[in-house]
C-alpha positions as CSV (number, residue, x, y, z in Angstrom):
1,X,0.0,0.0,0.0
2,X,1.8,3.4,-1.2
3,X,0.5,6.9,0.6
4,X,1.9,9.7,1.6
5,X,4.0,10.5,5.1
6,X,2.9,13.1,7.0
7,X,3.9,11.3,10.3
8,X,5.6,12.6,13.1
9,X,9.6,12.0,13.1
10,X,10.1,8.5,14.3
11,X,6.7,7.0,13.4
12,X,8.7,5.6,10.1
13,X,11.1,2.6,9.1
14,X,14.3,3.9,7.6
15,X,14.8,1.3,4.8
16,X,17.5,1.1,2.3
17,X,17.6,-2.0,0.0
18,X,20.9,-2.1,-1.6
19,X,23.3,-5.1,-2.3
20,X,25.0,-6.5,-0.4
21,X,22.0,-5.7,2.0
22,X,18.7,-4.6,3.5
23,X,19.3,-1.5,6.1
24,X,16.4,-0.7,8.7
25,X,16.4,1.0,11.5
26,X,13.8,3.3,13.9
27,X,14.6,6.1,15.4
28,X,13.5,8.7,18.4
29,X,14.1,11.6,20.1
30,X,14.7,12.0,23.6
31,X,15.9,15.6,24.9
32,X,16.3,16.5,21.7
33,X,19.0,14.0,20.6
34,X,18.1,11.3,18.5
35,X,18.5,7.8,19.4
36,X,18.1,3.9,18.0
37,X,14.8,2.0,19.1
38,X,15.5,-0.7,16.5
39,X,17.5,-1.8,13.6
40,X,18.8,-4.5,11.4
41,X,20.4,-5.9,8.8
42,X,20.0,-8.6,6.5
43,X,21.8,-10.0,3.9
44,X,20.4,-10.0,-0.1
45,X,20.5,-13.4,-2.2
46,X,22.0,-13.9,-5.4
47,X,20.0,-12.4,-8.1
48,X,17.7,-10.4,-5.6
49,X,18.8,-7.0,-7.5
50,X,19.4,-6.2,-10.7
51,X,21.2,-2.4,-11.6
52,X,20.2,-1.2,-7.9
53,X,16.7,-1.7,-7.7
54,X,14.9,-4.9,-6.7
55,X,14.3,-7.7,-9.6
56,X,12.2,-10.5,-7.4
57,X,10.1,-8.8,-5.1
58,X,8.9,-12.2,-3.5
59,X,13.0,-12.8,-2.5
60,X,13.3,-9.4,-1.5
61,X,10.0,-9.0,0.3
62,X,10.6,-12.1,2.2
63,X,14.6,-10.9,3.0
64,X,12.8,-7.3,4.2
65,X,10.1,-9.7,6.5
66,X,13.1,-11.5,8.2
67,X,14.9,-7.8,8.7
68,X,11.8,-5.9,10.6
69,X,11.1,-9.5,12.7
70,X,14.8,-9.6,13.9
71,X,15.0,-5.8,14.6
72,X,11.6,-5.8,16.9
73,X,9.9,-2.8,16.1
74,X,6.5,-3.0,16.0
75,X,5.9,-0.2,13.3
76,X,5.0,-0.9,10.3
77,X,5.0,2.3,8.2
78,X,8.4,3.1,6.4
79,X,10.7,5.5,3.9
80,X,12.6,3.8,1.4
81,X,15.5,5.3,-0.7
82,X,15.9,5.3,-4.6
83,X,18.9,4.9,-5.6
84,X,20.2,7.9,-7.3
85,X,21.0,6.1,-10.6
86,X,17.4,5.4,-10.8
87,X,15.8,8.8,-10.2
88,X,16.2,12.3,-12.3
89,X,16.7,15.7,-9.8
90,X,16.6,19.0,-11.3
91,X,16.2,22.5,-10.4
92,X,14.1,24.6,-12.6
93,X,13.2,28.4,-12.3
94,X,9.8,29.7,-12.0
95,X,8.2,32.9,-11.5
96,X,7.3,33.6,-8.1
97,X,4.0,34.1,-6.8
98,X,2.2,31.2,-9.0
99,X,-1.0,29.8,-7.0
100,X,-0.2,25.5,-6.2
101,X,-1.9,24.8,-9.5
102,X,-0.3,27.0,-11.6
103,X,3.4,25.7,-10.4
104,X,2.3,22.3,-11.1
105,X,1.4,22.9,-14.3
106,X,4.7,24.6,-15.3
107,X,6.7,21.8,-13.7
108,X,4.7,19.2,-15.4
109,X,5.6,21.3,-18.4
110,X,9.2,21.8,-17.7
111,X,9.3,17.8,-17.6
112,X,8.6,17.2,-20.3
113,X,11.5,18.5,-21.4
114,X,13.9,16.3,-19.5
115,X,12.0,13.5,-19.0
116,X,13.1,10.3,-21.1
117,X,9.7,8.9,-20.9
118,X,5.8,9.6,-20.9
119,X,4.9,11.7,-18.3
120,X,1.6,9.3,-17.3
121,X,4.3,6.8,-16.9
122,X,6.6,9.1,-14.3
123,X,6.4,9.5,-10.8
124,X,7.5,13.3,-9.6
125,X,7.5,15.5,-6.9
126,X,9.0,18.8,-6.7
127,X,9.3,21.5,-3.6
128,X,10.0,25.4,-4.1
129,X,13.2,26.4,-2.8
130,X,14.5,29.6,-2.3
131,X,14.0,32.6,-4.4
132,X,16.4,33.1,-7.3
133,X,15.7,36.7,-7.8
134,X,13.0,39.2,-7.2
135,X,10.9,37.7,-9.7
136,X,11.8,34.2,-9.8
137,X,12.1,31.2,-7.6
138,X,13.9,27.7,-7.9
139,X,12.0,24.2,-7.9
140,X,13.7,21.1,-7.0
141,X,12.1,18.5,-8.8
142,X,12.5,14.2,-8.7
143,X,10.8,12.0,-10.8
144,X,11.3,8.5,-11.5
145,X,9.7,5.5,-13.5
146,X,6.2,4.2,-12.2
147,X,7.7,0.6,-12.9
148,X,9.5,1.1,-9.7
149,X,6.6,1.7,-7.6
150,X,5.1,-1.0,-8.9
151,X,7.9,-3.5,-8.0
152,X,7.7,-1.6,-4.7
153,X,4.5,-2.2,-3.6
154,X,4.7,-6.0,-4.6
155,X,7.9,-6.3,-2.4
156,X,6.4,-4.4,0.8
157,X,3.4,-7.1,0.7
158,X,5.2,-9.7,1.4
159,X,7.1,-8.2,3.8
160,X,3.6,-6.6,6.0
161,X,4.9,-3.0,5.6
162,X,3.4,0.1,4.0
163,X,5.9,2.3,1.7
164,X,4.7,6.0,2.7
165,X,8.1,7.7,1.3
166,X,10.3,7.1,-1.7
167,X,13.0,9.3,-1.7
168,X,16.3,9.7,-3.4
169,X,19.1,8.6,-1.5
170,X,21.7,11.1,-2.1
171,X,18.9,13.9,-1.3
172,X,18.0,12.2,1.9
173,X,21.9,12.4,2.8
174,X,21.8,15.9,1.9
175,X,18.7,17.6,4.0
176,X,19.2,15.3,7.0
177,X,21.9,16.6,9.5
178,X,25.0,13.6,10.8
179,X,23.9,12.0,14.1
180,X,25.7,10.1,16.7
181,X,24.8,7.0,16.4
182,X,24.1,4.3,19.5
183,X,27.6,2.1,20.4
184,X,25.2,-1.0,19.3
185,X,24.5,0.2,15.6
186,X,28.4,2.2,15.3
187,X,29.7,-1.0,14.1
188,X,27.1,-1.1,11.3
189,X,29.6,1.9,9.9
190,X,28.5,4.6,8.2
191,X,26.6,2.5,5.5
192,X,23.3,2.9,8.4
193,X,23.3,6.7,7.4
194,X,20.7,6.6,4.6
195,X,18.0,4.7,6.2
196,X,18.6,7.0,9.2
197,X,18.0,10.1,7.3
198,X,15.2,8.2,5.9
199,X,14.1,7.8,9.7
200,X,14.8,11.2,10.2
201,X,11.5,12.7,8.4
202,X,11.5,16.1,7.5
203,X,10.4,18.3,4.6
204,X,11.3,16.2,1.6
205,X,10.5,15.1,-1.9
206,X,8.6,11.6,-1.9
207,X,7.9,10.3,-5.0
208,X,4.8,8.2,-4.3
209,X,1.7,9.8,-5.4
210,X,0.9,11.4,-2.9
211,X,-0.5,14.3,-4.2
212,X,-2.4,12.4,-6.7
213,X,-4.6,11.4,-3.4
214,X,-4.6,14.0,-1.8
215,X,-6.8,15.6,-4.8
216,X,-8.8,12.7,-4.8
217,X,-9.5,13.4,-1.0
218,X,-10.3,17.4,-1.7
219,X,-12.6,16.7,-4.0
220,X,-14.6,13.7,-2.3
221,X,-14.3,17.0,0.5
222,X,-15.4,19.1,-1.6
223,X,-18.6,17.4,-2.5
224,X,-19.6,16.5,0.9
225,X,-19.5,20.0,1.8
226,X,-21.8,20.7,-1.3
227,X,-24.4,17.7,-0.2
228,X,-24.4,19.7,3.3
229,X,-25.4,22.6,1.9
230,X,-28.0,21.1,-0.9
231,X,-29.3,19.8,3.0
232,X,-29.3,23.4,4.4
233,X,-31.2,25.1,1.4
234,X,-33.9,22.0,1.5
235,X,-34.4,22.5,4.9
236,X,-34.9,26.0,5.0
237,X,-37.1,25.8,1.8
238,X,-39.5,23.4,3.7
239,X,-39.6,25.8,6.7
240,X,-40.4,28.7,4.1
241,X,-43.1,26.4,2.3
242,X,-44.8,25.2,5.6
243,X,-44.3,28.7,7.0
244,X,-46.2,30.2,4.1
245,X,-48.8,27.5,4.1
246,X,-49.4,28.3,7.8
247,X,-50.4,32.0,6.9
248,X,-52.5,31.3,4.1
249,X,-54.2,28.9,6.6
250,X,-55.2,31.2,8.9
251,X,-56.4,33.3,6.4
252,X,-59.0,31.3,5.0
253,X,-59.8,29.7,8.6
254,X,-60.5,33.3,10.3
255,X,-63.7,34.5,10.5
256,X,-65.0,37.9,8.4
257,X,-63.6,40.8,10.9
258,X,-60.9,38.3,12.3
259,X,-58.7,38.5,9.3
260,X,-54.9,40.0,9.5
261,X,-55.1,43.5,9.0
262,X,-53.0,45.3,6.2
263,X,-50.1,45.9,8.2
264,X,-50.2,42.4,10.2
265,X,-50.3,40.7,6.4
266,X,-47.4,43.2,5.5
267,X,-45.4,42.0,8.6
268,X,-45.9,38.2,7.8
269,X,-44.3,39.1,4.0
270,X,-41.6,40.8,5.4
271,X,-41.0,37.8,7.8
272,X,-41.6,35.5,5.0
273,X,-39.1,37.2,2.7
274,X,-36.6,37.3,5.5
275,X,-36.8,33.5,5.5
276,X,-36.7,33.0,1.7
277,X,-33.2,35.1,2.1
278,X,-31.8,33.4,4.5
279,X,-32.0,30.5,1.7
280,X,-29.8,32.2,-0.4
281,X,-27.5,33.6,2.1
282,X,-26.9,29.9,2.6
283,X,-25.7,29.5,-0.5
284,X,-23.5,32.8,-0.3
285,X,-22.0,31.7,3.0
286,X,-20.6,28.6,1.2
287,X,-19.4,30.1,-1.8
288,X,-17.3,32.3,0.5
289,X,-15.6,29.5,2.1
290,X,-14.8,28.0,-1.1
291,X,-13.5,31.4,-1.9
292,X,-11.4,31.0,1.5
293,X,-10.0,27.7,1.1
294,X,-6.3,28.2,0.7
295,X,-4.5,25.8,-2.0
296,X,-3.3,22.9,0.0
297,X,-6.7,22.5,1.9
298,X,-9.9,21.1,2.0
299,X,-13.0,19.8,3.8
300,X,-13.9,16.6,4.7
301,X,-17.0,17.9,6.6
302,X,-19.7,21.0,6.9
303,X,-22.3,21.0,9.5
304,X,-24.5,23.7,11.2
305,X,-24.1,24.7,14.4
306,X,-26.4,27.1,16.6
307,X,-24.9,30.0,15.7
308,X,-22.8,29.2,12.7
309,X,-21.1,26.1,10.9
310,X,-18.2,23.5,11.8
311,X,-16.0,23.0,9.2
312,X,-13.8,19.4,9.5
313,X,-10.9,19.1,6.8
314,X,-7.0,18.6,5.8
315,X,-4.8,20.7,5.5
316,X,-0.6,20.8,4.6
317,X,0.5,22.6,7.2
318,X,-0.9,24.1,10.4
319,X,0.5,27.7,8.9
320,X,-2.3,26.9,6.2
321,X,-5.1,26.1,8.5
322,X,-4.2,29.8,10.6
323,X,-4.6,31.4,6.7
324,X,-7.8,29.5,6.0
325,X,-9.3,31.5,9.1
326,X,-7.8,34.1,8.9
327,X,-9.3,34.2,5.4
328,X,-12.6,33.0,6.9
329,X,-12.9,36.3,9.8
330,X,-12.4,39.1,6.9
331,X,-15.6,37.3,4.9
332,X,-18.4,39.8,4.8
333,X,-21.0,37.0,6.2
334,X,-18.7,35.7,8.8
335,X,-17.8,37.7,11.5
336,X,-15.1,34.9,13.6
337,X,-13.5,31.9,13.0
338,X,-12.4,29.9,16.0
339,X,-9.7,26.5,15.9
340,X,-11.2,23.9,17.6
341,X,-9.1,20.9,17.3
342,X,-5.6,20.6,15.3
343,X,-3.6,17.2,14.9
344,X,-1.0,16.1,13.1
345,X,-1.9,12.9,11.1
346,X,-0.7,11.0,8.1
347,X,-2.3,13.4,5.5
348,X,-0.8,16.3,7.4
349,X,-3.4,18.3,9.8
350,X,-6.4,17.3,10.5
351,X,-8.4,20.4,11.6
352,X,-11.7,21.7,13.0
353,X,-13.1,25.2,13.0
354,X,-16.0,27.1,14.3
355,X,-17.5,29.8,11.9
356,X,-19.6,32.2,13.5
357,X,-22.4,33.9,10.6
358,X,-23.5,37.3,10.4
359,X,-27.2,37.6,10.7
360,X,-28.7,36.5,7.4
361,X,-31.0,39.4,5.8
């Protein structure tokens, strides 16, 4: 099973598969220093590889299952490396201030370029890196052949582990900082660094498709929220109808003499055309959070509270989620948006806010 990380540092296998062998290991901090909660290695057959990458992902997956059971961790979520000579990494330049969209669809263009093969079969990932000039800004970009997920995903079923990060090796070198390493795993030598920085976590490129689902979750957020409202503007349109029903009731049912006078009749309109705004204000209120969401979140839940409307969703970061209500406070029909709940989870951050409306018309 392939997915994104979003995990906190530690939650994750480090593995490297690499002849002559499999490297795991799990790490953890304590007072801010890391340290080893388990590790292993185990030795590759003949003819388990072939050019770096695995050729028999039965072999492979059952070497990687006898790895994890004599290191003793428990977890079961992991970061693998790529091997360099299997990946492309290149820095492109953008202009700055492109909307999440827009910067993927220039870097899907850009590959193209550099790319030896289709780009429906390539796996890539790419992260903005610091400005280049006052216009422009670089992209680091990784991409690799689907093939290799593929083989991936076979091999980490027969071992009972989920692959949440594929990264290049030499990159995960590169961002993660040197650490001293417990007397037990020091005589593993320094070939235990990758699948440490691999343990590491940290802002990174992972070339599983991980943003591939996370569109497919915004949108399957994105229509729940619409289904809430389609309930909202039903139920407020069967208030208005039974409402409006009532009156006319009354009418007919009062005697000559006891009907509503002019100006009573005139206050039930005024009433009833309050309520028959409120159904469109409904309506406005969720097109301004749409309007609000910031790119990198969405909603996996709308519902109405007394006074306003709970919105549940993901987003990338919790700076993105602080945006989204900040966003939310300067709409004209909602006057404050409150955090409720914020977690980090294996999407990234799971959220909850309370909007509180405006009176409707």
């Amino acid at each position: 099973m392939l997915g994104r990380f979003g995990m906190d540092a530690g939650s994750l296998l480090g593995v490297e598969i690499a002849p002559p062998s499999i490297r795991l290991v799990q790490l953890h901090r304590r007072k801010g220093a890391w340290r080893v909660r388990a590790w292993a290695l185990e030795p590759l057959p003949a003819g388990a590889m072939l050019d770096g990458w695995i050729a028999d992902p039965e072999v492979v997956g059952l070497a990687l299952k006898r790895a994890l059971q004599r290191s003793g961790s428990r977890c079961r979520q992991a970061a693998v490396a790529l091997p360099a000579a299997r990946a492309i990494s290149k820095s492109i330049s953008l202009p700055a201030g492109l909307a999440d969209a827009e910067v993927a669809a220039q870097v899907r263009d850009a590959a193209e370029q550099f790319i030896p093969f289709d780009l429906e079969d390539t796996a890539l990932d790419y992260r903005l890196l610091a400005p280049t000039g006052a216009d422009a800004v670089s992209v680091q970009v990784a991409a690799c052949h689907r093939g290799l997920l593929e083989t991936l995903e076979a091999t980490f079923e027969v071992a009972g582990l989920n692959a949440r990060v594929l990264e290049i090796d030499s990159q995960a070198l590169q961002r993660a900082p040197a650490i001293a390493l417990d007397a037990e795993l020091d005589r593993a030598g320094s070939s235990m660094g990758v699948a440490c920085a691999l343990a590491m976590g940290g802002v990174r490129l992972n070339l599983l498709p991980w943003r591939e689902r996370r569109q497919r979750l915004r949108i399957r957020g994105f229509q729940a929220g619409c289904a809430s409202v389609v309930l909202l503007v039903a139920v407020v349109s069967g208030f208005i109808d039974q409402h409006f029903r009532g009156v006319m009731q009354q009418q007919s049912l009062s005697p000559p003499g006891g009907q509503l006078e002019p100006e009573a009749l005139r206050q039930e309109l005024r009433q009833l055309q309050r309520v028959q705004a409120g159904r469109h204000f409904a309506v406005d209120v969720f097109e301004q959070v749409e309007r609000a969401m910031p790119d990198g979140v969405y909603l996996t839940a709308l519902s109405q509270e007394p006074a306003g409307l709970r919105l549940a969703g993901m987003a990338g970061s919790a700076a993105l989620v602080a945006e989204l209500a900040d966003r939310l406070k300067s709409s004209s029909l909602i006057s404050t948006a409150e955090l409720q709940q914020l977690s980090a989870v294996e999407d990234g951050h799971a959220f909850e806010l309370v909007a509180a409306l405006e009176v409707a018309p």
